[in-house]
Backbone as CSV, one residue per row, in Angstrom:
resi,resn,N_x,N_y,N_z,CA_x,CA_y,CA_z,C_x,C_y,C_z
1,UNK,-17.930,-15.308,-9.641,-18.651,-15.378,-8.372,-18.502,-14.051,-7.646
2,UNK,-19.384,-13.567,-7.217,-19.448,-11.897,-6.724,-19.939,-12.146,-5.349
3,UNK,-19.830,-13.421,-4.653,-20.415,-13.196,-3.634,-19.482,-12.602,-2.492
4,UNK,-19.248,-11.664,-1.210,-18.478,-11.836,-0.506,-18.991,-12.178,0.561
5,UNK,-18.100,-12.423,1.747,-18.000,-12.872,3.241,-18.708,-11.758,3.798
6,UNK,-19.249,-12.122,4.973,-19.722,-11.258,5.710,-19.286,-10.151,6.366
7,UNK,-19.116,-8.624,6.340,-18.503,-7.712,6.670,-18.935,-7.282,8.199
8,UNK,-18.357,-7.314,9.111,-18.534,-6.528,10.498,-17.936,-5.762,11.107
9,UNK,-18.302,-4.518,11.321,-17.300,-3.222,11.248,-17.512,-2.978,12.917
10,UNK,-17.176,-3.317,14.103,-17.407,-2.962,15.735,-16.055,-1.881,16.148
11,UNK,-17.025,-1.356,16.962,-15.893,-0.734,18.253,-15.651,-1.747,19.217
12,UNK,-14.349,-1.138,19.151,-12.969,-1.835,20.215,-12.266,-0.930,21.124
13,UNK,-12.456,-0.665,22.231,-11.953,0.279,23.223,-10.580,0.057,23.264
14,UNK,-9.665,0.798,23.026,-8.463,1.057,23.279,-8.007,2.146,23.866
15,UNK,-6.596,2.344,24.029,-6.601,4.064,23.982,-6.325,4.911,23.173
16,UNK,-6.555,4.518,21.664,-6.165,5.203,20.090,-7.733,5.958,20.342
17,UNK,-7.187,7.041,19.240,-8.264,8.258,19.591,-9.504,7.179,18.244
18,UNK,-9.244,6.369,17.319,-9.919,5.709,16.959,-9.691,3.978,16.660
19,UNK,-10.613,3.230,17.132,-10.347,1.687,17.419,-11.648,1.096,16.555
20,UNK,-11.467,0.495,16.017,-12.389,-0.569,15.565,-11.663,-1.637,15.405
21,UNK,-12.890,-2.999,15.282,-12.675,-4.557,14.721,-13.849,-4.882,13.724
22,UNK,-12.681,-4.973,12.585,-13.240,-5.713,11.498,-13.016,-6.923,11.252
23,UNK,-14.446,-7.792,10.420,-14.449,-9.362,10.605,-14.569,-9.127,9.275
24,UNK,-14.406,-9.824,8.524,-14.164,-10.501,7.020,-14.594,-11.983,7.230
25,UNK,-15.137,-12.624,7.208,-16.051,-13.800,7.892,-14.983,-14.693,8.609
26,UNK,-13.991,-15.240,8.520,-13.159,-15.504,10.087,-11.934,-14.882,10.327
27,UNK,-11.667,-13.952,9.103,-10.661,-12.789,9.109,-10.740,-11.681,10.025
28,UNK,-10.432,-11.573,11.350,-10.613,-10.448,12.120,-9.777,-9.451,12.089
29,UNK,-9.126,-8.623,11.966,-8.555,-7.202,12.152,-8.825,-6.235,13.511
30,UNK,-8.081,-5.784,14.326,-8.006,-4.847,14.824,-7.160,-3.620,14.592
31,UNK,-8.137,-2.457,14.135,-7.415,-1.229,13.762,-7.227,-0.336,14.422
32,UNK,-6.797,0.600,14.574,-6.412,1.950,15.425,-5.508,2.797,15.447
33,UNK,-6.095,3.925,15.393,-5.497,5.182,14.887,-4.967,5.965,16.182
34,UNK,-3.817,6.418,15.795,-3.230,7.134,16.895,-2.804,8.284,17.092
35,UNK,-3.180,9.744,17.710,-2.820,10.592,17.401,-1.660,11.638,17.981
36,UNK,-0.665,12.126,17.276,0.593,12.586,17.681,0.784,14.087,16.967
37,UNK,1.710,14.753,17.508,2.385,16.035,17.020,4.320,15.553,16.125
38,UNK,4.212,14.229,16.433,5.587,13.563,15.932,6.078,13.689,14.906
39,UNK,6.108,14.385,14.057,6.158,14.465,12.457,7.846,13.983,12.276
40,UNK,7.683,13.363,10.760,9.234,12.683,10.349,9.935,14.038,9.959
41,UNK,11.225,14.186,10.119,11.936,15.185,10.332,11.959,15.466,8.919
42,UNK,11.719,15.279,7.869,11.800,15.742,6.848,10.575,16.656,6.238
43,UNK,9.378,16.835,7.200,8.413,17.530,7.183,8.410,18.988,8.002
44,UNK,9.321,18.783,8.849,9.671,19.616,9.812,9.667,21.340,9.202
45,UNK,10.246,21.699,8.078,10.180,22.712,7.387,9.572,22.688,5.881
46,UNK,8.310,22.060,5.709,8.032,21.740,4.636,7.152,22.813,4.398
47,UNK,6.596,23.598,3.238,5.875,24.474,3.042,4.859,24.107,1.997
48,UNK,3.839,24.371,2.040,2.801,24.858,3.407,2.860,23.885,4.237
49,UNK,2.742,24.014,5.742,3.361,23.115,6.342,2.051,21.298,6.132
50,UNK,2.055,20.372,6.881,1.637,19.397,6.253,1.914,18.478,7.492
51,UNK,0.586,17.475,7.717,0.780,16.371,8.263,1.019,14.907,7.486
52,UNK,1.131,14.286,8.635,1.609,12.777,8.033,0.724,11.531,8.443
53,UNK,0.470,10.666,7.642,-0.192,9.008,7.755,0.697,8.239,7.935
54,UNK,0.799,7.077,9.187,1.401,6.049,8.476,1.053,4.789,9.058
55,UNK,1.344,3.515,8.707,1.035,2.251,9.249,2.065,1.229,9.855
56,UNK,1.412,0.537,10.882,2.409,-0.312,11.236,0.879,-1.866,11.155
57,UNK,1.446,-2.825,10.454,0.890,-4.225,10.227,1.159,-5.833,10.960
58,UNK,0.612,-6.545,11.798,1.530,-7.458,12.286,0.096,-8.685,12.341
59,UNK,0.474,-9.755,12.515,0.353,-10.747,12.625,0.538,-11.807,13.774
60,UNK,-0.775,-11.553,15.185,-0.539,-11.802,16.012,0.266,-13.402,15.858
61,UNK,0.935,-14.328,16.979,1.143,-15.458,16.856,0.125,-16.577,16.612
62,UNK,-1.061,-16.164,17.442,-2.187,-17.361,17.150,-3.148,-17.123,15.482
63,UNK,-2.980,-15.935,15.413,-3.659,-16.059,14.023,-3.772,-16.765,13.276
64,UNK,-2.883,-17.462,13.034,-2.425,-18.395,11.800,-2.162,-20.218,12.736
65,UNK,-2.246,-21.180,12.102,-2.201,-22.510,12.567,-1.378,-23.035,11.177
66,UNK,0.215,-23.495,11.115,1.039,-23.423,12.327,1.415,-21.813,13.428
67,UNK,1.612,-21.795,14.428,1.642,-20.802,14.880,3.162,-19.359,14.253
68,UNK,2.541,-18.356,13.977,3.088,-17.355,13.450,4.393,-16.494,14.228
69,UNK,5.540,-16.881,14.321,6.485,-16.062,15.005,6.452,-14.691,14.848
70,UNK,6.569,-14.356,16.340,6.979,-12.549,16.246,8.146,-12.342,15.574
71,UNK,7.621,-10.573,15.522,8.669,-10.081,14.769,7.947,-9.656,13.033
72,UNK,8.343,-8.924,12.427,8.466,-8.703,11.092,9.024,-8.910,10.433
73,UNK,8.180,-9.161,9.077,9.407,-10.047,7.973,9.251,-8.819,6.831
74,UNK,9.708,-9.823,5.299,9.266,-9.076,4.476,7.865,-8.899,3.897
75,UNK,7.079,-9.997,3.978,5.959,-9.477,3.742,5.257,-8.033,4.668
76,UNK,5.336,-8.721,5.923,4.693,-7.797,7.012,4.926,-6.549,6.278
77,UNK,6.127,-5.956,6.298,6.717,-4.645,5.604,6.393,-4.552,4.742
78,UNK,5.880,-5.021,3.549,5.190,-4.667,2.086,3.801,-4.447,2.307
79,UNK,2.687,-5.383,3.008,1.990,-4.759,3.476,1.573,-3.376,4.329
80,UNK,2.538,-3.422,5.099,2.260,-1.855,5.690,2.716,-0.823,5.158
81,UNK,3.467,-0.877,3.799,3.719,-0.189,3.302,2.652,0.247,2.138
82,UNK,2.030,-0.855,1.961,0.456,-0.560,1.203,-0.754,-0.339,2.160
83,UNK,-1.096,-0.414,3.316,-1.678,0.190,4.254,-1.513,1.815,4.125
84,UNK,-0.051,2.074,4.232,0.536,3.410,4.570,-0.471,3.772,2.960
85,UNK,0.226,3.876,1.581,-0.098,4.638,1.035,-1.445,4.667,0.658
86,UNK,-2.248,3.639,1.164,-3.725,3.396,0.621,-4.435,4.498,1.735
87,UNK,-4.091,4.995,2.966,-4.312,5.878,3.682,-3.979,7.134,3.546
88,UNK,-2.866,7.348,3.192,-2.411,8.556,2.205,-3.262,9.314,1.673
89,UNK,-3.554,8.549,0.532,-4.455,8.741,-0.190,-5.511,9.477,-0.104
90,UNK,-6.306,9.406,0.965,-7.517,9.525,1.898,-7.847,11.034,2.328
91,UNK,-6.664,11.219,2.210,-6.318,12.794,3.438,-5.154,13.888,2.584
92,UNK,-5.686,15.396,1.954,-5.178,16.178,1.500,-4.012,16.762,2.761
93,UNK,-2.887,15.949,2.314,-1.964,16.130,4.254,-1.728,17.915,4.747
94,UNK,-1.792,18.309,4.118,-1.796,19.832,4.228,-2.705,20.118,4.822
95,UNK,-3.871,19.512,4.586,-5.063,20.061,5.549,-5.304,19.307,6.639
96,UNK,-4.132,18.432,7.280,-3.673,18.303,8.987,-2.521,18.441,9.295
97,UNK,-2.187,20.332,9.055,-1.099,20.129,9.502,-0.604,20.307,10.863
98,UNK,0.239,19.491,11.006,0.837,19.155,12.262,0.714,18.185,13.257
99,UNK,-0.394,17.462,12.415,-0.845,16.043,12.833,-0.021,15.089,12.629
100,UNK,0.139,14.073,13.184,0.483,12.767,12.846,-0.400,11.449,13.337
101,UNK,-0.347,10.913,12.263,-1.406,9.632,12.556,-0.471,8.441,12.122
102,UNK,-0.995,7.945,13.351,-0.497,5.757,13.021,-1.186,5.026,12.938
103,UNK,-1.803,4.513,11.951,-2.842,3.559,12.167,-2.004,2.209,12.103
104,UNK,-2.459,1.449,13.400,-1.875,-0.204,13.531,-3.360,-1.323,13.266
105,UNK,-2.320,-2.125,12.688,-3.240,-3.367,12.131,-3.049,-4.601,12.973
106,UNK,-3.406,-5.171,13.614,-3.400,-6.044,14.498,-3.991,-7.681,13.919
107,UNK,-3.898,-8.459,13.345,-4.647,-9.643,12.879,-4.729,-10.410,13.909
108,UNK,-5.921,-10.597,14.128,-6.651,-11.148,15.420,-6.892,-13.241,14.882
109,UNK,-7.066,-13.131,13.895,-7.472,-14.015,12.855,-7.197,-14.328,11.636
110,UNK,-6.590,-15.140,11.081,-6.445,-14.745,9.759,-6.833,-16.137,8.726
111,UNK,-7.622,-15.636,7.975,-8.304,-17.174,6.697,-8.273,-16.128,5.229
112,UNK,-7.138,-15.532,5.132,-7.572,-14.765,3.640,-7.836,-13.170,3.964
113,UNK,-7.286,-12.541,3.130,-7.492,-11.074,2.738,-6.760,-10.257,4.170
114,UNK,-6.222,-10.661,4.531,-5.729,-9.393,5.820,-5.487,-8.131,5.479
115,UNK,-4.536,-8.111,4.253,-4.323,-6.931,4.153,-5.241,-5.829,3.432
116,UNK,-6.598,-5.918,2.710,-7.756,-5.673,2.527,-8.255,-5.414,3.160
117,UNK,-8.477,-6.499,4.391,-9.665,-6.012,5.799,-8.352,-4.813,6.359
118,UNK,-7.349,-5.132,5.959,-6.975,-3.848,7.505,-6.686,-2.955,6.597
119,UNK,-6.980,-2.703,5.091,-6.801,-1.019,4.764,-8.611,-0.384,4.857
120,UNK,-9.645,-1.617,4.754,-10.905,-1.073,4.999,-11.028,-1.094,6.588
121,UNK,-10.606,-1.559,7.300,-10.568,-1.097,8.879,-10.038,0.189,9.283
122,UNK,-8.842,0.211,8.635,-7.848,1.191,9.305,-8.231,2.666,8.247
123,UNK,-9.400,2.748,7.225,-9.598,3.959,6.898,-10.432,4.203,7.467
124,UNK,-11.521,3.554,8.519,-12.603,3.999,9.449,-12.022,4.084,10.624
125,UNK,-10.977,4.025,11.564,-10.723,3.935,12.233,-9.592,5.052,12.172
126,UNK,-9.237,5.543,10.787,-7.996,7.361,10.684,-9.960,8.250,10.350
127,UNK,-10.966,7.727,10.384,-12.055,9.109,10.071,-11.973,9.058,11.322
128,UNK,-12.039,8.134,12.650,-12.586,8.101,13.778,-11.613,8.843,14.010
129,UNK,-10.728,8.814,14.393,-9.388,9.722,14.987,-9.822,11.017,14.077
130,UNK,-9.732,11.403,12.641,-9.730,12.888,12.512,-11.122,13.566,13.459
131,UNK,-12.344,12.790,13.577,-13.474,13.088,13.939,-13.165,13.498,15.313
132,UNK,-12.326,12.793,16.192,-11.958,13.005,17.515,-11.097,14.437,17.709
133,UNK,-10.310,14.955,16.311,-9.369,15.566,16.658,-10.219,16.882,15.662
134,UNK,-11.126,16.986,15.369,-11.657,17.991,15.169,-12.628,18.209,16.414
135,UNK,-13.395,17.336,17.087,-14.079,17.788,18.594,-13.358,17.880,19.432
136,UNK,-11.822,17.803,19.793,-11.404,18.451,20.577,-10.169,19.591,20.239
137,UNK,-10.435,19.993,19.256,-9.532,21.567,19.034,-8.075,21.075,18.369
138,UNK,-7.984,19.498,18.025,-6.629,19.349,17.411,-6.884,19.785,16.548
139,UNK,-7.563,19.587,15.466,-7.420,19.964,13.954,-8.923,20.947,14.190
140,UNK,-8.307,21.865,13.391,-9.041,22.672,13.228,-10.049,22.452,12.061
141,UNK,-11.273,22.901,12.169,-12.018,22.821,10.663,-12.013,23.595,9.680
142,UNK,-11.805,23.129,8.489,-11.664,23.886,7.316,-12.130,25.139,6.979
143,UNK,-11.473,26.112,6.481,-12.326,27.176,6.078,-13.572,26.489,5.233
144,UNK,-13.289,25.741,4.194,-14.754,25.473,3.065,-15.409,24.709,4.578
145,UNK,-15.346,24.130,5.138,-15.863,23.168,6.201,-16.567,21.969,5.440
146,UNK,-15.274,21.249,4.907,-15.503,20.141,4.572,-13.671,19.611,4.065
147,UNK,-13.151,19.011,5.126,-12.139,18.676,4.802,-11.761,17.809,3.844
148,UNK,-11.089,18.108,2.886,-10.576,17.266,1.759,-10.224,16.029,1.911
149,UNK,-11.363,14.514,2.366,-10.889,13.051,2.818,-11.649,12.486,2.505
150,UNK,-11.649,11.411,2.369,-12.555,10.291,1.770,-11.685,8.986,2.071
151,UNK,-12.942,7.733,2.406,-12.795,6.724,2.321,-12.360,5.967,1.444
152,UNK,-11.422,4.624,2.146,-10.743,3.653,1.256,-11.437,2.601,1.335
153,UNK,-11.376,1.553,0.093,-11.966,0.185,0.918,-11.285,-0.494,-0.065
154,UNK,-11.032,-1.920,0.576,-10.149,-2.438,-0.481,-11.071,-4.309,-0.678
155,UNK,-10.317,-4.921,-1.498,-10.966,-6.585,-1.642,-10.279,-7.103,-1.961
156,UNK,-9.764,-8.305,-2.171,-8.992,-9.329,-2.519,-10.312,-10.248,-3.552
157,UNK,-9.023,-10.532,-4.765,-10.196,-10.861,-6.118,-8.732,-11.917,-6.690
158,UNK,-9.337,-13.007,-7.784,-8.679,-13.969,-8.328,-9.233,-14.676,-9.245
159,UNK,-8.422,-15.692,-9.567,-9.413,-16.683,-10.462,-8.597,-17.798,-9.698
160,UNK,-10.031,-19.082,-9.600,-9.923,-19.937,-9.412,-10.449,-21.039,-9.745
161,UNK,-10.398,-21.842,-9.909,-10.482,-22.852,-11.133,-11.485,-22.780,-12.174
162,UNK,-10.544,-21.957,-12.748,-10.702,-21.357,-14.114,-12.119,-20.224,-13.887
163,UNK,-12.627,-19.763,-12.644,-13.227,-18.451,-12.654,-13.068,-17.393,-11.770
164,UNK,-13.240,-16.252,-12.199,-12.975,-14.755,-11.354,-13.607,-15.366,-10.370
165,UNK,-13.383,-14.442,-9.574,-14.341,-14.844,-7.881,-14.003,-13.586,-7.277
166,UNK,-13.876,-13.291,-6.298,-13.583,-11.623,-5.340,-13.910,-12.412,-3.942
167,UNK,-13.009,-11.306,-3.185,-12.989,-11.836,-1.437,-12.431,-13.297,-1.157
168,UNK,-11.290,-13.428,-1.415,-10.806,-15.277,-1.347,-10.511,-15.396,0.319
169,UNK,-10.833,-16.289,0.547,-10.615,-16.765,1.973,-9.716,-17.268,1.599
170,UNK,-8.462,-18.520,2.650,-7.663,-18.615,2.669,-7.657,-20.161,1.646
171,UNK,-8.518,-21.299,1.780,-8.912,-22.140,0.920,-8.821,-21.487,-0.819
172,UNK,-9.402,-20.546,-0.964,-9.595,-20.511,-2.340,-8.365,-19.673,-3.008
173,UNK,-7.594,-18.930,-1.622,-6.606,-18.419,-1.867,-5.327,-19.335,-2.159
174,UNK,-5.162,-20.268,-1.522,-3.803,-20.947,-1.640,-3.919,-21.930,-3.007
175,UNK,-5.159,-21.947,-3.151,-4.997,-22.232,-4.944,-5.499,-21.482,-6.193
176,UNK,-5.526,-20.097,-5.899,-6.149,-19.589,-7.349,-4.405,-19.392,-8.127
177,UNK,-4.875,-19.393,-9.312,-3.581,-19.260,-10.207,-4.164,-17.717,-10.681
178,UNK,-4.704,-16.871,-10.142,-4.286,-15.292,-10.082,-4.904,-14.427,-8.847
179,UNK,-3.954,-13.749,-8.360,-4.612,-13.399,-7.167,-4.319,-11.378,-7.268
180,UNK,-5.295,-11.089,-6.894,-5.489,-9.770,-7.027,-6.072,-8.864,-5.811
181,UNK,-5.062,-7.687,-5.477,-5.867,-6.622,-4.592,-6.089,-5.634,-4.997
182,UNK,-7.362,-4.570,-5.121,-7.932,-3.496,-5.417,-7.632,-2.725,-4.288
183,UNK,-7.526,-1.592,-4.351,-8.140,-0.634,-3.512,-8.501,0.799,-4.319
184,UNK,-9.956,0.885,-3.897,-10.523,2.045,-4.291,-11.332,3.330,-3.373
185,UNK,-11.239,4.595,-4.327,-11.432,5.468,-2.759,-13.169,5.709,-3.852
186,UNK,-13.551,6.999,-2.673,-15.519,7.133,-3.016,-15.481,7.702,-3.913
187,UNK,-14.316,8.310,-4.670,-14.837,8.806,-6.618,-15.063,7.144,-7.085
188,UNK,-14.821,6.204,-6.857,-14.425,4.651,-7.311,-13.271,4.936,-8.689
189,UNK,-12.157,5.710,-8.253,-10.964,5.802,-9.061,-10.139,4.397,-8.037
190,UNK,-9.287,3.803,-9.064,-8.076,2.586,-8.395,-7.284,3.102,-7.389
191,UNK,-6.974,3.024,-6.547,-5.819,3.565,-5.468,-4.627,3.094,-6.060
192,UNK,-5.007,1.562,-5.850,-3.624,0.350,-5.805,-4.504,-0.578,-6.508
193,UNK,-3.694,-1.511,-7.144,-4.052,-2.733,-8.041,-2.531,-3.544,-7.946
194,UNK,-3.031,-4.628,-7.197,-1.625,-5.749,-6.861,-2.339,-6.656,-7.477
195,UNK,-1.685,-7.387,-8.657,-2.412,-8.705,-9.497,-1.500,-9.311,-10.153
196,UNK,-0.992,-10.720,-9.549,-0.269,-11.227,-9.998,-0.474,-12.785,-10.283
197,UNK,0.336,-13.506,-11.909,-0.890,-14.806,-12.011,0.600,-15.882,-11.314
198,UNK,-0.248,-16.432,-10.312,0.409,-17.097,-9.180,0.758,-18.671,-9.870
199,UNK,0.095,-19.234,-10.856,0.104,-20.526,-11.338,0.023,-20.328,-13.062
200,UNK,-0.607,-18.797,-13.293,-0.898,-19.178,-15.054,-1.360,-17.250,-15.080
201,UNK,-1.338,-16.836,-16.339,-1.406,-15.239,-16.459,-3.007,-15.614,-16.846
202,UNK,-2.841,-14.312,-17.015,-4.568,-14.085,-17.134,-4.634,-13.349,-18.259
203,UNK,-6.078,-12.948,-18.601,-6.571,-11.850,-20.003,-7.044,-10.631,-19.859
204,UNK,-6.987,-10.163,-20.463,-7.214,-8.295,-20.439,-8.876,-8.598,-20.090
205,UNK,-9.682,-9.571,-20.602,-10.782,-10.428,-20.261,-10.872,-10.185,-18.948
206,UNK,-10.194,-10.932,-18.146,-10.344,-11.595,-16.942,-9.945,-10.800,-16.051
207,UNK,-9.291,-9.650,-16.449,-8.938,-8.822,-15.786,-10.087,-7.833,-15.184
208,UNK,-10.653,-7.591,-16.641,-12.058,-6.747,-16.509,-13.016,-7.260,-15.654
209,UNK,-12.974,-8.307,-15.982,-14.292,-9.144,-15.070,-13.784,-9.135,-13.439
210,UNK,-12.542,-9.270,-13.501,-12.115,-9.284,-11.597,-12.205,-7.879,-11.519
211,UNK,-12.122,-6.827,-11.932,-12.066,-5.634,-11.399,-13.728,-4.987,-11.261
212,UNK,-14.788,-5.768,-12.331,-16.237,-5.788,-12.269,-16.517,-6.117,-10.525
213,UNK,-15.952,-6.982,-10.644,-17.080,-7.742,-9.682,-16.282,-7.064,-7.950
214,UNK,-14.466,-6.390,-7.555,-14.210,-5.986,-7.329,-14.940,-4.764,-7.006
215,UNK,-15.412,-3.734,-8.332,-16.097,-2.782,-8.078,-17.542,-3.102,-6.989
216,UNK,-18.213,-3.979,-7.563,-19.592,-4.416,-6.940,-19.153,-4.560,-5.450
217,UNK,-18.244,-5.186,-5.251,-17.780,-5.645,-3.953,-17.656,-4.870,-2.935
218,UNK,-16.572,-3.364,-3.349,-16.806,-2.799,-2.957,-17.424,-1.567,-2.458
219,UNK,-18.232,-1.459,-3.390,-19.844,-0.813,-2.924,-20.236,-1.083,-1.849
220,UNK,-20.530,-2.316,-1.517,-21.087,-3.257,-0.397,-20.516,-2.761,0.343
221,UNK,-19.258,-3.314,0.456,-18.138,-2.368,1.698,-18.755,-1.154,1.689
222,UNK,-18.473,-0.940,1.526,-18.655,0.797,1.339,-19.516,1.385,2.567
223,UNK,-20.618,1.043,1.921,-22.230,1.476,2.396,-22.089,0.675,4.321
224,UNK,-20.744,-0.466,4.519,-21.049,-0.640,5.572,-20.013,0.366,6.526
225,UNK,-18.924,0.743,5.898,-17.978,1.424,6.834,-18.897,3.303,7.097
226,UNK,-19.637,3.453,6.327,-20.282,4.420,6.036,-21.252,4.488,7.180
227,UNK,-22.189,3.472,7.338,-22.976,3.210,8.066,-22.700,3.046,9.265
228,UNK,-21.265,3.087,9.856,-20.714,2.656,11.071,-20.166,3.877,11.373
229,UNK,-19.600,4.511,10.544,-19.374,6.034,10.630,-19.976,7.291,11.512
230,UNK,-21.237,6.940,10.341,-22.875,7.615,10.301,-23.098,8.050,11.920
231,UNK,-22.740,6.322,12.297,-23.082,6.354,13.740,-22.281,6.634,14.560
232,UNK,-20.788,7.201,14.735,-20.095,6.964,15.923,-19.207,8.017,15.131
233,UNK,-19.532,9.191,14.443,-19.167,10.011,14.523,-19.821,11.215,15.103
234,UNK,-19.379,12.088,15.904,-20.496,13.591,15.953,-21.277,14.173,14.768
235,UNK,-21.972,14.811,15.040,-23.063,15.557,14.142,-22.028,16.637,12.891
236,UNK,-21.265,17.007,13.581,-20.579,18.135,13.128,-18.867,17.571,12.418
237,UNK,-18.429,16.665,13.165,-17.335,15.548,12.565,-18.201,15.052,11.154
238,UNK,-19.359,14.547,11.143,-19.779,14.097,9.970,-20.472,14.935,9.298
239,UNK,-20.512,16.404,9.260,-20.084,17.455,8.415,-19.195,17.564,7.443
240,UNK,-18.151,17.791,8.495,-17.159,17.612,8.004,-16.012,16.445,7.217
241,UNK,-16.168,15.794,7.473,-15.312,14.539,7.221,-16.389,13.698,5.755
242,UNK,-17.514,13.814,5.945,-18.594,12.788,5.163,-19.290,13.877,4.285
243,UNK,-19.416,15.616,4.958,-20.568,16.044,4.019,-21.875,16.049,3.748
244,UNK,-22.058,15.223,5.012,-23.870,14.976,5.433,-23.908,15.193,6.933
């Protein structure tokens, strides 16, 4: 089944130099990027010098029914630790140096895939922040003038009774016996691949086919964080950052 949920990529006013809310059809996300000179002290004398990405992930209390206690656990922390490097990824860190970025994930909602919607939220929402910090004199623009970054987008994919499927809401999630996350950047090379068989293993088969329909999936994505971009970046930010 290749169908997914409905994708909605909005601005969200905050005071992060970039904010959006993403819907995953009752999966909401709020992302936002934050921009600092804070660098982790181990960058401090690094040569050539080099900026830093990183994430913080949480899980408001009402999101979830029974209600979700504050605080961080271990999941929370494994997720943002795959947030962090799926953003990484994104950005040649040398070519912001002296930047620091936080992108926070906020789950407004949650029926399936959070941590998917908030690495495809939170990579439109670190372009919005670089876009901000090249129109106002933080980051400078590249000599080639086209900074070395590209978009992430990620999906949540499985099998469930007894077929692949992609994008599981929380129903189809709490029973597939394999559950799988992609994330891929715009060469469509793998970032991350988390796939584990939750009730029964799977086939080099089934594997192919979830990572098929994965790919298709996120195309779709794609073309929408792109399109939201398009629009709510400057003329000259999307020069730079996109190449058009």
């Amino acid at each position: 089944m290749n169908e997914i949920r409905d994708v909605i990529i909005e601005n969200f006013d905050t005071g992060a130099a970039g904010s959006i809310l993403i819907s995953a059809g009752k999966t909401r996300v709020l992302c936002t990027a934050s921009l600092s000179t804070d660098l982790p002290g181990w960058l401090a004398s690094k040569e050539p010098p080099s900026g830093w990405i990183s994430s913080e992930y949480n899980m408001l209390p009402g999101s979830t029914s029974p209600r979700k206690r504050r605080g961080t656990d271990g999941r929370s922390t494994e997720i943002q630790r795959l947030i962090g490097r799926s953003l990484r990824a994104m950005v040649e860190l040398t070519s912001i140096p002296g930047l620091s970025i936080i992108c926070d994930c906020e789950v407004l909602q949650a029926d399936g895939g959070t941590r998917t919607a908030s690495i495809t939220g939170a990579s439109v929402s670190l372009m919005i922040a670089l876009g901000a910090a090249l129109d106002d004199g933080r980051l400078a623009a590249p000599p080639t003038d086209r900074l070395p970054v590209e978009l992430v987008t990620a999906i949540s994919a499985g099998v469930v009774d007894g077929k692949c499927v992609v994008d599981l809401d929380y129903e189809k999630d709490s029973r597939a016996d394999v559950d799988l996350n992609a994330v891929q950047n715009q060469k469509k090379e793998w970032i991350e691949l988390q796939g584990t068989g939750e009730r029964a293993g799977f086939s080099k088969a089934q594997l192919d086919e979830i990572l098929d329909l994965c790919d298709a999936a996120i195309d779709k994505i794609r073309n929408r964080q792109l399109e939201f971009l398009k629009k709510n970046l400057s003329a000259n930010a999307t020069r730079i950052l996109l190449g058009a």
